[in-house]
VOGU-3710 file (C-alpha; in Angstrom, 3 decimals, decimal comma):
1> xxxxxxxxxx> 0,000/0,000/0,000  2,731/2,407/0,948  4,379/1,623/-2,610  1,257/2,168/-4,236  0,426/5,508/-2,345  4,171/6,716/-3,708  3,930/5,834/-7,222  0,509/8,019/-7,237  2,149/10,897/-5,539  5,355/10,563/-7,686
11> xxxxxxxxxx> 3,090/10,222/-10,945  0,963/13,499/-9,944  3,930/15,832/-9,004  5,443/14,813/-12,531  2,885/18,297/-13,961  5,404/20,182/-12,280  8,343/19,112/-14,215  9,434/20,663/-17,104  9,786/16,979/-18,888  6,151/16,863/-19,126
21> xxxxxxxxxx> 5,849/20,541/-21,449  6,073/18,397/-25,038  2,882/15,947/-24,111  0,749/18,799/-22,499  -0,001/20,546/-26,042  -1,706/17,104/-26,946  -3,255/16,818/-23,538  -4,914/20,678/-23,724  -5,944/19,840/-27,696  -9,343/18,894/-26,778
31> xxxxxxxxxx> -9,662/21,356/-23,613  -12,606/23,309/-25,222  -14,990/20,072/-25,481  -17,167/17,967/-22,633  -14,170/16,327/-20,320  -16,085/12,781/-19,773  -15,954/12,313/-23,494  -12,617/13,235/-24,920  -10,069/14,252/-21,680  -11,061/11,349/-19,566
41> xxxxxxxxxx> -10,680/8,485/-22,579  -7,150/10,308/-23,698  -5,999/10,306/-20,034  -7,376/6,804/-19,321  -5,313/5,467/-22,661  -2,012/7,359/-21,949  -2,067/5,779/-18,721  -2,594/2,227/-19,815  -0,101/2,164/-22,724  2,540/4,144/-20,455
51> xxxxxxxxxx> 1,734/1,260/-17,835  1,968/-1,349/-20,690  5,664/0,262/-22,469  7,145/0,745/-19,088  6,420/-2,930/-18,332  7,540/-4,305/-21,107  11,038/-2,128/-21,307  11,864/-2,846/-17,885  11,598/-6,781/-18,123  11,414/-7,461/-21,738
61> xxxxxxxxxx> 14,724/-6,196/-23,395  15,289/-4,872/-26,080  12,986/-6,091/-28,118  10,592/-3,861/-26,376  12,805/-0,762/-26,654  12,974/-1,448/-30,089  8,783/-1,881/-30,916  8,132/0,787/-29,003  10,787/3,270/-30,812  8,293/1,918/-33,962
71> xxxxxxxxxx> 5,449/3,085/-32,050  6,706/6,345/-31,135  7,783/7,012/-34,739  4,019/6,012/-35,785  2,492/8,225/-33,154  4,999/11,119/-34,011  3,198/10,836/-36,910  -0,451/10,493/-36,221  0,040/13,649/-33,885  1,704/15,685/-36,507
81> xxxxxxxxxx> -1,424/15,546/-38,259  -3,269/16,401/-35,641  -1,430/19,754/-35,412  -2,187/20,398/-38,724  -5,446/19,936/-38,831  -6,153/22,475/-35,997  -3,834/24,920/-37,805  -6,184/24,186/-41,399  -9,620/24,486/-41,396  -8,937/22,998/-45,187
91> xxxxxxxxxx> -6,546/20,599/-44,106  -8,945/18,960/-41,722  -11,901/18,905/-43,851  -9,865/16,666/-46,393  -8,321/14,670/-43,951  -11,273/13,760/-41,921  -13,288/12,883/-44,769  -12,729/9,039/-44,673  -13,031/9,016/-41,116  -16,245/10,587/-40,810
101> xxxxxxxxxx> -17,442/7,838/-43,928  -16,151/5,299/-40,855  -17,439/7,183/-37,827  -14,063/7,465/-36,281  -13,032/11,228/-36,839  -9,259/12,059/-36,123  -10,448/15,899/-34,883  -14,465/16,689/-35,108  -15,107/20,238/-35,421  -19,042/20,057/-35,253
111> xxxxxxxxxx> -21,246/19,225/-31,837  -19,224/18,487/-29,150  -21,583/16,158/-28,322  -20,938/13,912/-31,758  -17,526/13,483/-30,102  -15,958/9,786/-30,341  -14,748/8,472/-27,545  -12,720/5,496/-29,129  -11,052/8,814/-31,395  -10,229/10,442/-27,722
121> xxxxxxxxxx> -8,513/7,156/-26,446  -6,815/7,006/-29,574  -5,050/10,173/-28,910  -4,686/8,622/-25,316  -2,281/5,666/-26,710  -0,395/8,310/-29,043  0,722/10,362/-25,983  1,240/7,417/-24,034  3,695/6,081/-26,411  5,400/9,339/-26,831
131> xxxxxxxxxx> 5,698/10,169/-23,029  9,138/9,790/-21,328  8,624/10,624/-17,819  11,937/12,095/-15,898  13,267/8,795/-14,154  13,318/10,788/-10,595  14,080/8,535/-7,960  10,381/7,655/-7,589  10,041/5,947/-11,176  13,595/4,489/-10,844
141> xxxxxxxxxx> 12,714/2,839/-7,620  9,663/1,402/-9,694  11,645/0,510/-12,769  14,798/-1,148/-10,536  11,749/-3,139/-8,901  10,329/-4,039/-12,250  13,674/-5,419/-13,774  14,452/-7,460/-10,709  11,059/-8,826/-9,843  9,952/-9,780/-13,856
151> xxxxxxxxxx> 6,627/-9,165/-15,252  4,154/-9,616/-12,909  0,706/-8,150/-11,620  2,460/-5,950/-8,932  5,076/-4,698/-11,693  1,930/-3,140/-14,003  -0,192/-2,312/-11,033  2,835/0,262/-9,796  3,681/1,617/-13,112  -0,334/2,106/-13,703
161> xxxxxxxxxx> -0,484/3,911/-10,556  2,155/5,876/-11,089  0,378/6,548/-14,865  -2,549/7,151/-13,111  -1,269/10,228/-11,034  -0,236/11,547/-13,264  -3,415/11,780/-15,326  -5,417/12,491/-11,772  -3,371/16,048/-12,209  -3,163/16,478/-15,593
171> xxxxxxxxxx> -7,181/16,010/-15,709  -7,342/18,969/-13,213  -5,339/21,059/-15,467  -7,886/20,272/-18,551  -10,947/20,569/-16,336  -9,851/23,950/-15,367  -8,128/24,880/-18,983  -11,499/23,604/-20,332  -13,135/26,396/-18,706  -10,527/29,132/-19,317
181> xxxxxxxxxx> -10,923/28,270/-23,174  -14,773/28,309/-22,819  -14,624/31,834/-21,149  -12,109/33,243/-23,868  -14,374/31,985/-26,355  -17,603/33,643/-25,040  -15,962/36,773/-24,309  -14,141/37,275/-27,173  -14,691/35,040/-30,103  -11,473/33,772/-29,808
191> xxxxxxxxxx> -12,097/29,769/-30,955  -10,768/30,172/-33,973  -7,850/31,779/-32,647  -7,412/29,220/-29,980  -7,758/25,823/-32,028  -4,501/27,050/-34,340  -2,543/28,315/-31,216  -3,132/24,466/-29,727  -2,323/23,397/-33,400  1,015/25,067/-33,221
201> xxxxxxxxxx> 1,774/23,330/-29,981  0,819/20,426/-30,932  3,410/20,691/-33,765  6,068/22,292/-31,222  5,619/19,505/-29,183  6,364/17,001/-32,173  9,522/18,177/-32,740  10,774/18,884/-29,300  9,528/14,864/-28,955  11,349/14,023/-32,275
211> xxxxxxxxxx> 14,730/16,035/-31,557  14,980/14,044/-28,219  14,452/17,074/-25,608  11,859/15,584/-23,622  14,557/12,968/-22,744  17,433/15,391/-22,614  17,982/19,007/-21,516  14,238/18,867/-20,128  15,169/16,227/-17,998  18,138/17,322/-16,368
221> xxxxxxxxxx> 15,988/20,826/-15,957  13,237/18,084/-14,040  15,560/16,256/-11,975  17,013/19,132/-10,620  13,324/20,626/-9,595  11,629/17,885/-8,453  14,348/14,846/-7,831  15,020/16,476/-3,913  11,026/16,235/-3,446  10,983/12,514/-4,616
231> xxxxxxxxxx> 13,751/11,615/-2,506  12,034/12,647/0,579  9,248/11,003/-0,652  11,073/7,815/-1,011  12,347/8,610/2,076  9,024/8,612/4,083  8,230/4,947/2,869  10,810/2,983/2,104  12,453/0,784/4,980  15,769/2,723/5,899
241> xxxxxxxxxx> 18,834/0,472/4,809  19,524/-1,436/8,414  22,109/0,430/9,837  26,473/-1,119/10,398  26,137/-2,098/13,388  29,143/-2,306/15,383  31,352/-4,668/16,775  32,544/-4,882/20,449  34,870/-7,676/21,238  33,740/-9,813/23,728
251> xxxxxxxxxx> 30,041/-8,806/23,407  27,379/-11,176/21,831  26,225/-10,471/18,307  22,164/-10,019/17,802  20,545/-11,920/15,742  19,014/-10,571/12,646  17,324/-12,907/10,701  17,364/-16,559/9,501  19,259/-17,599/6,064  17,347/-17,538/3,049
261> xxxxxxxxxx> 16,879/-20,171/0,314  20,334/-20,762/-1,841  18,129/-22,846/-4,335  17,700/-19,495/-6,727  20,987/-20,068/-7,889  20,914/-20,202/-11,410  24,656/-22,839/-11,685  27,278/-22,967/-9,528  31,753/-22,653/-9,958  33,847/-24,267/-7,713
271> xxxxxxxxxx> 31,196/-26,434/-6,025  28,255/-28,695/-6,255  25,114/-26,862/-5,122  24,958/-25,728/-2,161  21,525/-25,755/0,427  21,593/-23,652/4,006  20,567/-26,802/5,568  23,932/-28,708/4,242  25,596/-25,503/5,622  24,112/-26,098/9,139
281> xxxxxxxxxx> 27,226/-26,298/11,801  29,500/-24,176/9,605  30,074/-20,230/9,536  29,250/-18,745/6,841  29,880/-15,744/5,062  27,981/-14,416/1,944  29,625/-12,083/-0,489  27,145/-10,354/-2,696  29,236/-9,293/-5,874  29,452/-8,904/-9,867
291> xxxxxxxxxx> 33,049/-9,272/-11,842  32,856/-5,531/-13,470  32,330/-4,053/-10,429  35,439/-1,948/-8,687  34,460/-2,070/-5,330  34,040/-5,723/-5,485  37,013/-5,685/-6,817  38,545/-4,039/-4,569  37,261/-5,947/-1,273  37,903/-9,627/-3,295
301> xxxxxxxxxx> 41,398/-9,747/-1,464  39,958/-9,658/1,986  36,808/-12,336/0,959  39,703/-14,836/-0,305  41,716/-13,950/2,439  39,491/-15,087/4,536  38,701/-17,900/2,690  42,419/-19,266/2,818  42,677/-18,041/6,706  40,072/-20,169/7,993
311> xxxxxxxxxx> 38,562/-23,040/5,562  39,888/-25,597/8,099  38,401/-23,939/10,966  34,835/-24,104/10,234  34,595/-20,881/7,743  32,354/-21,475/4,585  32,603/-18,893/2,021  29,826/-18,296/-0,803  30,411/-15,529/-3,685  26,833/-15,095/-4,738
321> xxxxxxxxxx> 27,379/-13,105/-8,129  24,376/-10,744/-8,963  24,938/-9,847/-12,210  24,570/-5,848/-13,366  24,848/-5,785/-16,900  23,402/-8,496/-19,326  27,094/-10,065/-20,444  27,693/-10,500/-16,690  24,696/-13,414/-16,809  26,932/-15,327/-19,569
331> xxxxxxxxxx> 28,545/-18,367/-17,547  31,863/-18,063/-19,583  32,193/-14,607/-18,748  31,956/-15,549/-15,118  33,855/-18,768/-15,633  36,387/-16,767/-16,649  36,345/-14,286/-14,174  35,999/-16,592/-11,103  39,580/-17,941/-12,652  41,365/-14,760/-13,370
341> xxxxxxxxxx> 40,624/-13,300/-10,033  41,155/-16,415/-7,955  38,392/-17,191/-6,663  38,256/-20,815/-5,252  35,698/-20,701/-2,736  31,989/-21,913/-4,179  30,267/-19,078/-6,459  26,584/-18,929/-6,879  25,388/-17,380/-9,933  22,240/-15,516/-9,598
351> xxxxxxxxxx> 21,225/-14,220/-12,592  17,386/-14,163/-11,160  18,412/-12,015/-8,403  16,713/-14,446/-6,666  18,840/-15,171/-3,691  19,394/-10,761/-3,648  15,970/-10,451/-3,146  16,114/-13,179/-0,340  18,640/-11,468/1,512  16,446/-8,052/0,794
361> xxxxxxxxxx> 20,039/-7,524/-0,368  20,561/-3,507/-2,449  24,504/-3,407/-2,299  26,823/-4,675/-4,279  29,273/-5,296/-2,385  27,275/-6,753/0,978  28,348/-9,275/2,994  26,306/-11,176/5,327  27,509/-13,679/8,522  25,652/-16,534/9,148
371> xxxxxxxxxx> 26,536/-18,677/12,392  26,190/-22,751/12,594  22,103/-22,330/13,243  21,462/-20,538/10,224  20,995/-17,121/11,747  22,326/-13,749/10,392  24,454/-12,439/12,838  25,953/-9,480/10,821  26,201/-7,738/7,483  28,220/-5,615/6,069
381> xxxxxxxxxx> 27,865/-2,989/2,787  30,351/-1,924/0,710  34,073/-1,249/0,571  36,224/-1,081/4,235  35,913/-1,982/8,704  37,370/-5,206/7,656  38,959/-5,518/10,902  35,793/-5,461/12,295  34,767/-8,039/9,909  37,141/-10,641/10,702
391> xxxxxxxxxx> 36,291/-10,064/14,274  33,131/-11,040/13,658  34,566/-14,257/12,214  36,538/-14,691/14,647  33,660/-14,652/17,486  31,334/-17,082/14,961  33,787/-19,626/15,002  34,951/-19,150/18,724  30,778/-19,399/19,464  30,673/-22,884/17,179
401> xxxxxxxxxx> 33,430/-24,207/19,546  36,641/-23,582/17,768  39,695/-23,039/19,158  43,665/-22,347/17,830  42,648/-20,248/15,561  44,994/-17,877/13,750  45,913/-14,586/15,032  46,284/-11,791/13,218  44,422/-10,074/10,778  44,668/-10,447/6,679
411> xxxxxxxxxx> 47,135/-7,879/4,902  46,181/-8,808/1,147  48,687/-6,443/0,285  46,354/-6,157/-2,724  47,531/-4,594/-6,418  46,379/-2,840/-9,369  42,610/-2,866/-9,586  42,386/-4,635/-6,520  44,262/-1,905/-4,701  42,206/0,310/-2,133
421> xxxxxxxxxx> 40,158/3,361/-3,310  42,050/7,097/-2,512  39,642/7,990/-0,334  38,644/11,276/-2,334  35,206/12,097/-2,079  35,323/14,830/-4,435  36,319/11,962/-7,105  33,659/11,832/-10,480  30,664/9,626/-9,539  30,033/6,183/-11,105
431> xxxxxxxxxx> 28,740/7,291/-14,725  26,724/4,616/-17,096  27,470/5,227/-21,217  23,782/3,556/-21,765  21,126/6,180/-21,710  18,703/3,858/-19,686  21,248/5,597/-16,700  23,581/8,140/-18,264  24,263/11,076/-16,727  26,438/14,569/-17,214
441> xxxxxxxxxx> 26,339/13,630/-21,063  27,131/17,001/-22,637  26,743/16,796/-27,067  22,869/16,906/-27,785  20,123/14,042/-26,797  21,164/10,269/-27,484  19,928/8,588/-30,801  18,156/5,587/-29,007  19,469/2,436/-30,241  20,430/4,334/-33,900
451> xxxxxxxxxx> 23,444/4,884/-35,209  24,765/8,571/-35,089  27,707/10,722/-35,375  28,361/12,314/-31,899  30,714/15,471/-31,698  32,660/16,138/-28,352  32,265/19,582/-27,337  36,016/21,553/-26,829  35,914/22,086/-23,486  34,274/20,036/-20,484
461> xxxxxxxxxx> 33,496/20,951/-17,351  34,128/18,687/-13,737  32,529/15,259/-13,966  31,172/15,964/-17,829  31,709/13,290/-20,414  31,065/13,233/-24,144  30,749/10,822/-27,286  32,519/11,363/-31,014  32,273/9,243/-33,705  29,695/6,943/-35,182
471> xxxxxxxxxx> 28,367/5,031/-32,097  25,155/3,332/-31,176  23,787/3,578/-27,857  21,734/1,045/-26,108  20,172/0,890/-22,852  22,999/-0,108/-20,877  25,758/0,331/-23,683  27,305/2,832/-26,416  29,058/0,249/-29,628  30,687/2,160/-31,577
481> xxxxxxxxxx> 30,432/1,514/-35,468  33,478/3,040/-36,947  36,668/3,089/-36,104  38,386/6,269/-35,023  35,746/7,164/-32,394  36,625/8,560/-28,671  34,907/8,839/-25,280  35,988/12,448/-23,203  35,664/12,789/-19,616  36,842/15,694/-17,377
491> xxxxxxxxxx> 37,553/13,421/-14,012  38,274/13,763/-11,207  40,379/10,777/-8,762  42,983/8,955/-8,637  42,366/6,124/-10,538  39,853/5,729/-13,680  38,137/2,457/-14,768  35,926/1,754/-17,500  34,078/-1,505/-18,348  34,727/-2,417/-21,796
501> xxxxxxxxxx> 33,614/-5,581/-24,075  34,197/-6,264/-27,612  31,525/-6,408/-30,513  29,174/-9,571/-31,287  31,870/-11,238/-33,571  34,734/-11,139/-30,367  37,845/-9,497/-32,026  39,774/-7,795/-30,383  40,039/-3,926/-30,370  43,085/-1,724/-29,902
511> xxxxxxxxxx> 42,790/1,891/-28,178  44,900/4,508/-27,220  44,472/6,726/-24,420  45,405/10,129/-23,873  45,264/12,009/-20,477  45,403/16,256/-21,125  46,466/15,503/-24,549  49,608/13,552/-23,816  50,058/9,847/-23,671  49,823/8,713/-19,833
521> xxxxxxxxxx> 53,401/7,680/-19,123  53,873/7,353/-14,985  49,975/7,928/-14,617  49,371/4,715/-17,216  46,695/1,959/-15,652  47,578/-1,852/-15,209  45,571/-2,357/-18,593  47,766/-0,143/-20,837  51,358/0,946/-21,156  52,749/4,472/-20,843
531> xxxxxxxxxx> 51,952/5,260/-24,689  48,617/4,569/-23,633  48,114/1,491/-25,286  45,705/-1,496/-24,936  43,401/-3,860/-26,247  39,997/-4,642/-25,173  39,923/-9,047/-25,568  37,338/-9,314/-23,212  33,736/-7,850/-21,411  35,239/-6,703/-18,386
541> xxxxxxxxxx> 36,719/-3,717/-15,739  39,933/-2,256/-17,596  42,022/-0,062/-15,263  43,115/2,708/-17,845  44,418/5,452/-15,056  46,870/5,548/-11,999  47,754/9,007/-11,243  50,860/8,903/-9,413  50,421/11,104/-7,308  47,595/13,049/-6,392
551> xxxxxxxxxx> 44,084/13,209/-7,211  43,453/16,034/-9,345  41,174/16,753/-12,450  42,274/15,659/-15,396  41,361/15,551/-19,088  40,753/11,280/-20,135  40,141/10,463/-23,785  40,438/7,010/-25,313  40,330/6,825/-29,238  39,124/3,271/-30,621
561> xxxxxxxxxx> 41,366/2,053/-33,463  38,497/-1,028/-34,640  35,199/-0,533/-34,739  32,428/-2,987/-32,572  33,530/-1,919/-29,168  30,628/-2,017/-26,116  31,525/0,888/-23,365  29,469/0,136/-20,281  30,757/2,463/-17,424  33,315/4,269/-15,804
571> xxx> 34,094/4,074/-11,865  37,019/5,890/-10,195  38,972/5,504/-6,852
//
């Protein structure tokens, strides 16, 4: 209930974002006529196919994307003419000839009373294939939910809802408009007036749809104006992550919970599958992670540490790998991974997220001790305390009656990606290349899943990043098509990673990376040499900067010598 009270509230604040401007021209089109007969079937469609596209996007792949880029082209269309029929008195006679013959009129002009309803709803699934809400954190909460959960009842109900508010206050902005255009037209015998303005907005919003602002500049514009007032919202009803609770020597740990079902696993590496209640009398520690992932990465010394420390004291570790982007599912990928990190202990793959949602698990990384009963004694979220961690190991297996065990805590003395983070917090965020999550993209709106020619501006600003060249993005993805093209980001951190795959037909592709203009020399990453060299031979984290010393903001481009390479994301430390 409290999820379906937020998605309403979330759906009828989106009026007051500017992202909504380009559908409101097509919304206010039939304010002048009776609301129960045009405004409420338009609303009631744009909600349902919304509800029905969002659905689909979020658990179908790209498949969906890709029909529904058809759809928006067809409704692009379909509205167009709408525009120009209220702008042409002559244009809409001709054009609404046939439909009249078939009693379903694109626009009526005569008794408002002779209005079609099924002509009103029609417009409804137009706009509702054209709308691109701002992905505040309201609709990304319901949109993460969606892609984790699958298609289901609950999935569509939310989105609806969501839909639904939306329309609640965009119908109280045509009731009232409705009026307003009633009044004008009384008082000053301004209808014919009005119906052409409304036809040149219709049109406006056409082409700010079809030039991509309603899913560019306008959004950044939304998020800034109405993302704090969703967060709080989210805030108010969403279970605060449980907090790290600390660790006192010599005091009992609580208990938190019991051990959820390992049977989601989807195969298993380095071990026949594994059940909690075969784990019963061992410690165990789960290790929520995914291979591209740097601070995974980066806290994989410790997990295997631990492993190695005390497997022959009673210690059980499970890697439980949760995959983030699709190649991540692949069991070679992770086959491979498992082996080039070292991983020995058993790894679960759950490409479901069904053992995640188990755990009620949000973090990658999270770690979670279980004692000998099958009771969650601790957990743990991201990077760091691991003292604190291993003392909690340390008092599980002392509590399951083990004694000798070794003093001392781990010193991985870790390397390269594996190394710990700086510890700058003014470092550049984690920033997708997909445009399902991209962010500080500076060089015009994103060609959705077409090919384009993207031009990198001169200068960047902190934390900006920019395309050039032919590329492609997907969802979660940018492939570029020609060789030649470059990614630009203005960084900030000491170290910069990005997650890098080849194309479909797995060759391999060479780069060159340039930091301020000049090859990288002492400030080179383990994945290139001081020209800046490299080749991407695999979907995977490639460490492509070390500054040596300092943190400072810095200029990276890397130039693609072969075409058919996938950039996924970059992550700094």
């Amino acid at each position: 209930m409290f999820l379906l009270i937020l998605a309403y509230f979330g759906g009828f604040i989106t009026i007051l974002s500017p992202c909504i401007l380009p559908v409101l021209p097509f919304v206010f089109s039939r304010a002048d006529r009776p609301f129960a007969r045009n405004g409420l079937p338009m609303l009631i469609g744009m909600a349902l196919t919304f509800a029905l596209v969002a659905t689909l996007a979020a658990v179908g792949g790209g498949w969906a994307i890709r029909a529904n880029q058809y759809g928006r082209v067809v409704a692009l269309v379909v509205l167009a003419l709408l525009g120009l029929t209220l702008v042409s008195e002559r244009l809409a006679d001709w054009l609404t000839r046939p439909f009249v013959a078939l009693g379903n009129k694109l626009v009526q002009r005569e008794d408002a009373n002779r209005d079609s309803i099924w002509s009103a709803a029609g417009l409804g699934v137009a706009t509702g294939l054209l709308w691109a809400p701002c992905a505040g954190p309201i609709l990304g909460l319901l949109l993460t939910a969606a892609a984790l959960n699958g298609a289901s009842v609950t999935t569509t109900l939310l989105l609806l809802t969501y839909a639904l508010g939306a329309a609640t206050s965009l119908a109280l902005a045509l009731v009232i408009g409705g009026k307003v255009f009633s009044a004008m037209k009384r008082s000053l015998g301004a209808g014919e007036w009005i119906r052409r303005t409304l036809g040149v907005l219709v049109l406006v919003g056409v082409g700010a749809i079809a030039l991509g602002f309603d899913t560019g500049w306008l959004t950044r514009v939304s998020l800034a104006s109405t993302g704090g007032f969703e967060q709080r919202l989210v805030n108010m009803v969403r279970p605060a992550p449980k907090p790290q609770p600390a660790v006192q020597p010599g005091k009992a740990l609580g208990v938190e919970g019991t051990m959820p079902s390992l049977d989601g696993a989807t195969a298993w590496l380095n071990s026949a599958p594994l059940s909690t209640m075969s784990l019963r009398g061992k410690v165990v520690l789960v290790d929520f992670w995914t291979y591209s992932c740097i601070n995974c990465i980066r806290s994989l010394p410790y997990v295997r540490a631990w492993a190695d420390k005390y497997k022959d004291h009673g210690l059980v570790v499970i890697g439980v790998h949760a995959p983030e982007f699709a190649f991540e599912k692949d069991l070679g990928n992770v086959t491979k991974a498992v082996k080039d990190l070292g991983v020995t202990y058993p790894v679960a793959l759950d490409n479901d997220f069904a053992i995640w949602r188990g755990f009620n698990n949000e973090y990658w990384p999270a770690h979670y001790f279980i004692d000998p009963k099958g009771q969650i004694r601790h957990h743990h979220f991201g990077e760091g305390e691991y003292q604190q961690s291993e003392d909690v190991i340390r008092q599980l297996l002392t509590e399951a009656g083990q004694t000798n065990l070794p003093g001392g805590y781990v010193d991985p003395q870790a390397k390269g990606a594996e190394a710990a983070g700086s510890g700058d917090y003014n470092r550049s965020p984690e920033t997708y290349v997909g445009y399902q999550r991209a962010q500080n993209f500076m060089g015009g709106p994103f060609a959705r899943d077409d090919s384009w020619s993207y031009h990198a501006p001169s200068q960047l600003n902190a934390h900006q990043w920019s395309l050039d060249g032919q590329w492609t993005v997907h969802d979660e993805s940018a492939q570029l098509d020609r060789a030649g093209g470059r990614i630009v980001y203005r960084f900030r951190g000491r170290d910069l990673h990005l997650v890098l795959g080849p194309g479909a037909d797995g060759k391999p592709v060479r780069f060159r990376v340039r930091i301020d203009g000049k090859a990288p020399g002492n400030d080179h990453g383990m994945d290139i040499d001081a020209g800046g060299n490299g080749t991407v031979t695999s979907q995977r984290l490639y460490q492509l900067v070390r500054q040596a010393n300092g943190t400072g903001e810095r200029t990276f481009e890397i130039e693609f010598l072969d075409p058919g390479v996938r950039a996924y994301a970059f992550t700094f430390g």
